[in-house]
Each structure stands twice: as C-alpha cells, then as structure tokens.
C-alpha positions in Angstrom: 93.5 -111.0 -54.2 95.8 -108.5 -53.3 93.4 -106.2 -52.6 90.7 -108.3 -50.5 94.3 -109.1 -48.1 94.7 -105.4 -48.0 91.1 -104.8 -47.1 90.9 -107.6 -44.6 94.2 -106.1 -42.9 92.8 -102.6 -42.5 90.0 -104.2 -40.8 91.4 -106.6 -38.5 93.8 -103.1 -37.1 90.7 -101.1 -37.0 88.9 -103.2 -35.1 92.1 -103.6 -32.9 92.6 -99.3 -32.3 88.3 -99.2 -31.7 88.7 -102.3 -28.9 92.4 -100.5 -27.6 90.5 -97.1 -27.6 87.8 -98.4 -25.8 89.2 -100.5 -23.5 91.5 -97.6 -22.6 88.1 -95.1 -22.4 86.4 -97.4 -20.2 89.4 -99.1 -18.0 92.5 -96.9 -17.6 91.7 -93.4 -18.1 89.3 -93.3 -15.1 92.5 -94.7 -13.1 94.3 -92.0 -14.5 92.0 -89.5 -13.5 91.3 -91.3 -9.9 94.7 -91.2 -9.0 95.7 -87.8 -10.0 93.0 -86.4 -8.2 93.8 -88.5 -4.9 97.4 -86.2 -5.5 95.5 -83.5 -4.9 95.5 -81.4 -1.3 92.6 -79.9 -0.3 90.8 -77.1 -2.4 92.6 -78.1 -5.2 96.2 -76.4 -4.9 98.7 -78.3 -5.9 99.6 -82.3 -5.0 100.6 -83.8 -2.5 100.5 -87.5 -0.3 98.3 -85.9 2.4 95.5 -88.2 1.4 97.6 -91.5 1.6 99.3 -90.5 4.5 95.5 -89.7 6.3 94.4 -93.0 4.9 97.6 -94.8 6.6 97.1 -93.1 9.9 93.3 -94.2 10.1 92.7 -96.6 13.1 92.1 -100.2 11.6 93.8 -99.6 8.4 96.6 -102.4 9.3 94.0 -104.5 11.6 91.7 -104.4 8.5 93.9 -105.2 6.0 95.8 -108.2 7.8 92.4 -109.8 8.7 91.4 -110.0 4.8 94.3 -111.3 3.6 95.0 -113.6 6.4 90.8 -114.9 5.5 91.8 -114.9 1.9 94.7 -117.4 2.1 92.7 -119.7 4.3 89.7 -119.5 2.0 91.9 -120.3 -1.3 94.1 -122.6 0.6 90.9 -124.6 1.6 88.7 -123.8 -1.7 91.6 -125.6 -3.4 92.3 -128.5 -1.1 89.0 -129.4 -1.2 87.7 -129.2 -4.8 91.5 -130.6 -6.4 90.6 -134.5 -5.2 87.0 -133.8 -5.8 87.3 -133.4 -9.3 90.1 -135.7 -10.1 87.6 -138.0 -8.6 84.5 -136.9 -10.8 86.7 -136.4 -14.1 88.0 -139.9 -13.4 85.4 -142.4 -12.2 82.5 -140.2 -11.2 81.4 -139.1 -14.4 77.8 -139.8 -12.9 77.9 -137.8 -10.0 79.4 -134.3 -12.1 75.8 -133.3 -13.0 74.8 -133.3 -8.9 78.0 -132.0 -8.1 77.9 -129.1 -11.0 74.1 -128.4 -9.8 75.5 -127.8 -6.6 78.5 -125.5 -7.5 76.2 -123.1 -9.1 73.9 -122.9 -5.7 75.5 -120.1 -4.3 74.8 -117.8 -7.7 71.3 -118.9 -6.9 70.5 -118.8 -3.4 70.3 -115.3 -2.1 73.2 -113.5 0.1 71.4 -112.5 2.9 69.4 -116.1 2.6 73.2 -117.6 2.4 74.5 -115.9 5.5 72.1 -116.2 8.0 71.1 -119.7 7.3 74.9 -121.2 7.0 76.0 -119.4 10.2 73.3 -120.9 12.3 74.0 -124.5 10.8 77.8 -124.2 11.7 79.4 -125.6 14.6 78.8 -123.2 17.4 82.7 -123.0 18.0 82.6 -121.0 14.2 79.8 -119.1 14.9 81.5 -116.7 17.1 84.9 -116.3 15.8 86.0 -114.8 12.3 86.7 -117.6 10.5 83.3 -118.6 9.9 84.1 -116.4 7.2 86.4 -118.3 5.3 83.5 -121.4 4.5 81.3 -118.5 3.4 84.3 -117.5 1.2 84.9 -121.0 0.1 81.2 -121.3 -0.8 80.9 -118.6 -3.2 84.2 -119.4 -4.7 82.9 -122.8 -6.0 81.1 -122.3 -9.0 84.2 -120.3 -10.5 86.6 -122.8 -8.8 84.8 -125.7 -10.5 84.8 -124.7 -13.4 88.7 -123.8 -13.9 89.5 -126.7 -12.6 87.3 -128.8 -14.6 88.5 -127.1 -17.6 92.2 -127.6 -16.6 91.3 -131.9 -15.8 90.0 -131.6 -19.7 93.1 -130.2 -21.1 95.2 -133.3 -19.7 95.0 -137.2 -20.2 94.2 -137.4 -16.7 93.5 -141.6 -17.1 96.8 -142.1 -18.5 98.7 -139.8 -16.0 96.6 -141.7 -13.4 97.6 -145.4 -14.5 101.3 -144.9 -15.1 101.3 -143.1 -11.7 99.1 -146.4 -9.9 100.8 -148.9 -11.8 104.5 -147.4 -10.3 103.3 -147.7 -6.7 102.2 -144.5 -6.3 99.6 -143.7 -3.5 96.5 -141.7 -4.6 97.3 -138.8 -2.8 100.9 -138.8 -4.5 99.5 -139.4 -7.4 97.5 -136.1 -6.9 100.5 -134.0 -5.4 103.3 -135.4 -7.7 101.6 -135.9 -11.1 98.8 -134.1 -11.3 98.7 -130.9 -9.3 102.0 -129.7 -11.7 99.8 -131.2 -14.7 97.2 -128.4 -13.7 99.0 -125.8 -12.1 97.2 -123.2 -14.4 94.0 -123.9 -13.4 94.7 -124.3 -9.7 96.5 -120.5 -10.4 93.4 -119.7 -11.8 91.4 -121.0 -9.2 93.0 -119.7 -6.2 92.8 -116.3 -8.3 89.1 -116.1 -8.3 88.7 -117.1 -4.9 91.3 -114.8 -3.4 90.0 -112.2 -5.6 86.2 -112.5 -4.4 87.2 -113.3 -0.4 88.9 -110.0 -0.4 86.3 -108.0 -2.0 83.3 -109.4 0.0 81.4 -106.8 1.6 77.7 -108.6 2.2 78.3 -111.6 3.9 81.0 -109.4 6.0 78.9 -106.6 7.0 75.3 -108.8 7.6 77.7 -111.2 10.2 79.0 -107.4 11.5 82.7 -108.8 11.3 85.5 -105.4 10.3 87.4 -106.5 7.2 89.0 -103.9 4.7 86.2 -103.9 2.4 83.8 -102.9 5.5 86.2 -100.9 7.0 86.6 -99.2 3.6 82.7 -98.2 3.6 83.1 -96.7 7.0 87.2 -94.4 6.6 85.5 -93.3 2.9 83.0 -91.8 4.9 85.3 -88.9 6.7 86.7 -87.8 3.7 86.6 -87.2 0.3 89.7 -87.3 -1.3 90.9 -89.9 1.2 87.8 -92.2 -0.5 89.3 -91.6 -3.5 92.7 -92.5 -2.4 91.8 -95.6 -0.9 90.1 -96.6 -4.4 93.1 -96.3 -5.9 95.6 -97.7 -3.5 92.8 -101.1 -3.0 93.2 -101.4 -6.9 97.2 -101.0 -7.6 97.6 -103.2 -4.0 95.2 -105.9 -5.8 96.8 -105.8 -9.0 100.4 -105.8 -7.6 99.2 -108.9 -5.0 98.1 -110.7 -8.3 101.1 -109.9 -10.7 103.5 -111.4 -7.8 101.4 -114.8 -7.1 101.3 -115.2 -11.1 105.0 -114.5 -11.1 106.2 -117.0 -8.4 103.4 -119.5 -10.1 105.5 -119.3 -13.4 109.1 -119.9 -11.8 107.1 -122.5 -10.0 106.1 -124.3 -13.1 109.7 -123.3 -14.9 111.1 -125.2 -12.4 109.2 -128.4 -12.1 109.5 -128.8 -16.0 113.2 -127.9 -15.5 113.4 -131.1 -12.9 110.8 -133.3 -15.1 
C-alpha cells in the first residue's frame, strides 16, 4: 500500500515538473528572450530603451492606442448589457428559444470575416457606416459565442428561479432584480465575459484593416514595418500592457465582489 502511494506521488510531481517545464519552454522563455533582445541597441552592443523610446515617439502611437481601448470598453460595455437580460431571460422562461439563440451565437465562428464585414457594414444605419464605431457591433458580434457561453455557465451555477421569486415576490422590478440580485450572483462570469470580449476587440486586426479604420493592432502592422527591434519591442510592451490591463480589472472585480458580500 505504501508503496503504490509512493509510486502514485512520484507520478502526479512528474507529470507536474514535465507540464511546468513545458509550459515554461513554450510560454515564458520566448518572453524572456523577446524582451531582452528589445534591450538591445543597434548592432548588438550593449542595452538600452532606444527601442521603447522610438516606439513612443512614433506618430499615432497615443491616437492608436486611445481609439482601441476607448472601442473596447464600448464593445464589452454593450456585449454585456445586451446578453445579461438575454440569458436571464432564456435560462428562466425561454428554455425553448436557447437552441435558436445558441445556433446564432456560434454564427460568427462560421460565417467568414471578410463575408462578416462587408455584409454587416452595408446593412447598418448609414449614420454607423462612416464613423468608427461601427466597429464596436462588429466587436460585439464576434464576442458572442464566448460571451454566451460564460454567462450561461455562470446562470447554471446559481438558483437563478429562487433568486428570481424571492426578488418578485419583495416588489422588486425586473430590471432590479437583474442589477441587485443577480448581476453580484454572477459577477464571475460577467468578469469573464467582459474579459473575452475586451480581449478579442483589442486584438482585431481583419475586420479593422478590410473597413481601413487605424487602431493599435493596424497601426502595429504598419510602425513594425520601419524597424526591427522596435517590432520586437512593441511585441513585448502590447503583451505586458495586456496582461497588466487584465490583472487590474480582475483586481478591482474581486474588491468589488469582497465588498458586496461584505454589505450582503
């Protein structure tokens, strides 16, 4: 017995160092490597910020940047507003209608970008068409099969009929009902949500560059262009930024949640 315990041990740790080793192979060493050689100055001698400090200086570094986060917000902001009622609705009494609605969420997986781009914009309202936030429905769009299904998952982990019914039978309005009881019941999810679809609205190059609008992702393909170590540099800064930019929203979302238990 004592023996098979042992064995089973020095199994599960070797399969934990072979996925740490990995992971670290695959994942962190190339950062390590990316961002040392940004440090470097031209030719190779020696290190130096010359290659942050060209990538700051770059005209429509700070126009760039502002524009995708500013897109980003208004995409998960939106994303979320919209698909929160929507599935308290279909996890609640529209059980019927989550097969349609789940056929549609996985559209945009299906339905080609280029085909996606060209055939929304010209079904917009001409008002849209011509200004940068047309955007953020594109964004909105191809955040929905990942938003559904977090937030689907989150409705499943809660008794959302009983928090529902002792919320309506109090006097509660449905939309307080939604903001009050069960938004805080499923703030994980909505993290989780707004996550993804800040995540993929910031990164989106296609849809960006076939509508020819400048975000950072399209302005990155152009500045990484000039010069080398610079493209390298502007790897590394777009990841730690990205990173950092997600640490601090999942921060603030856990003193959030802290302090709604705290005043439960």
């Amino acid at each position: 017995m004592a023996s098979n315990l042992r064995n089973s041990s020095l199994q599960k740790w070797s399969i934990i160092i072979f996925a740490s080793l990995l992971g670290f192979t695959l994942f962190i060493l190339p950062v390590i490597a990316s961002s040392i050689y940004s440090f470097q100055k031209p030719g190779g001698k020696g290190y130096s910020f010359i290659s942050y400090t060209w990538l700051l200086h770059q005209a429509g570094f700070f126009p760039s940047v502002g524009t995708s986060l500013k897109l980003a917000v208004l995409a998960g902001i939106l994303n979320i507003s919209l698909m929160v009622p929507t599935m308290v609705y279909l996890n609640f009494t529209g059980q019927k209608l989550k097969p349609l609605v789940d056929f549609i969420c996985i559209l945009p997986l299906v339905i080609p970008v280029v085909s996606l781009a060209i055939g929304a914009q010209n079904a917009m309202p001409s008002f849209l068409q011509n200004t940068q936030y047309e955007l953020v429905f594109f964004f909105v769009i191809i955040g929905l099969p990942f938003t559904y299904r977090t937030l689907d998952t989150a409705l499943q982990a809660i008794s959302l009929k009983t928090l529902v019914e002792a919320s309506r039978s109090l006097g509660a309005s449905w939309i307080r009902t939604i903001i009050r009881v069960i938004v805080p019941a499923i703030r994980g999810g909505i993290t989780g949500a707004l996550f993804l679809t800040f995540a993929l609205s910031i990164g989106e190059y296609t849809i960006t560059s076939l509508l020819h609008w400048e975000t950072f992702p399209t302005w990155t393909v152009v500045a990484s262009q000039q010069n080398i170590l610079g493209a390298i540099a502007l790897s590394v800064f777009s990841f730690v930024s990205a990173i950092a930019l997600l640490a601090t929203v999942a921060l603030f979302s856990k003193k959030g949640a802290r302090q709604v238990g705290v005043d439960q």
